[in-house]
N, C-alpha and C positions, 0 to 999 in steps of 0.2 A: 304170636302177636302179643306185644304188651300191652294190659291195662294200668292205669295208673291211676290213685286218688291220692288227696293232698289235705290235711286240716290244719290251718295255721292259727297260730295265736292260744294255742289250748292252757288254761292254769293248771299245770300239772307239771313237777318239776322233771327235767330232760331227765335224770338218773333213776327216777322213779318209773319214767314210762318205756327206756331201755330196757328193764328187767323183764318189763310185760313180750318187748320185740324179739327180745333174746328167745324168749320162749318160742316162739310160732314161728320163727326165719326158717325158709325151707320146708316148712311143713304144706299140708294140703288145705286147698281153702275150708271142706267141711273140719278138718282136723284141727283145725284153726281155731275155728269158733266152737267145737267142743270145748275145747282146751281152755279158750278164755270166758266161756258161760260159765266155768267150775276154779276159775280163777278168782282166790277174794282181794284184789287188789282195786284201788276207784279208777286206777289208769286201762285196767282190762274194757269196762266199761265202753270206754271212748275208741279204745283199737277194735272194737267190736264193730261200734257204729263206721266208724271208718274203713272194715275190713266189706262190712253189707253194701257199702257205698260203691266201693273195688266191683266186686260182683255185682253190683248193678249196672255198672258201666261197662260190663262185659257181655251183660246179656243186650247191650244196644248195640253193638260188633256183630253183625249174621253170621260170622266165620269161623268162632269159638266157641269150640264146646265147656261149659261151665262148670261142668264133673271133672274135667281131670287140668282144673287151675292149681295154682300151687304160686305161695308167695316168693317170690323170684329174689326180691330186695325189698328190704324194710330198715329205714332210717328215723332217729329222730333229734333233730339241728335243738339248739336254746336258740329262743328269738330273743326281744327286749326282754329286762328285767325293770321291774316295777319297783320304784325303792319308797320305802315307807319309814317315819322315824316313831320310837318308843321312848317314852321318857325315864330316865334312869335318877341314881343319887344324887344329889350335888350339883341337882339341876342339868347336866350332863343328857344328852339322847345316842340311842344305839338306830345304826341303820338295819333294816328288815329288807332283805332281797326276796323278792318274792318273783320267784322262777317263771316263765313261759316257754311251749315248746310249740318246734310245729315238725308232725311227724305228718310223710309219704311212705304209701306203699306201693310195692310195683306187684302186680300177676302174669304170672306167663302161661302157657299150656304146657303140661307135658308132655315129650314126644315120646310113644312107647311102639 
């Protein structure tokens, strides 16, 4: 049975917090957050908090056991981008794209 959690809107750019997903896709939920408690990235951070979230929402489910979750799918979409201007030479301004993302995770049980 799938859990699923969802955090949108996060300032953290979608390429930077792919690297973090890439890491833990497929892996086991405690394996998970070993992995990203020894990860020094700021995106590990929030896939953490969002991975305890997954798991909490499994333990309100009576019918899955919480030990042998494993992240099933893990995506992360670019939402809006925030544009910002910089002033440059010649009286000229540069645009600042300043990234947002919103990543979901799915957990499943594993069958053994």
């Amino acid at each position: 049975m799938e859990v699923k959690a969802k955090l949108k809107f996060v300032r953290v750019t979608p390429r930077k917090a792919q690297l973090i997903a890439d890491l833990i896709r497929g892996k086991g939920s405690e394996e998970a957050l070993n992995i990203l408690t020894f990860t020094k990235k700021a995106a590990a951070k929030i896939v953490i908090k969002l991975l305890k979230s997954a798991i909490a929402n499994a333990t309100q489910k009576k019918n899955i056991d919480v030990d042998r979750l494993y992240i099933k799918k893990i995506t992360v979409d670019q939402g809006p981008t925030m544009k910002r201007y910089q002033p440059r030479a010649l009286g000229r301004a540069t645009t600042i794209r300043k990234r947002i993302s919103h990543i979901t995770i799915v957990l499943d049980e594993r069958v053994s």
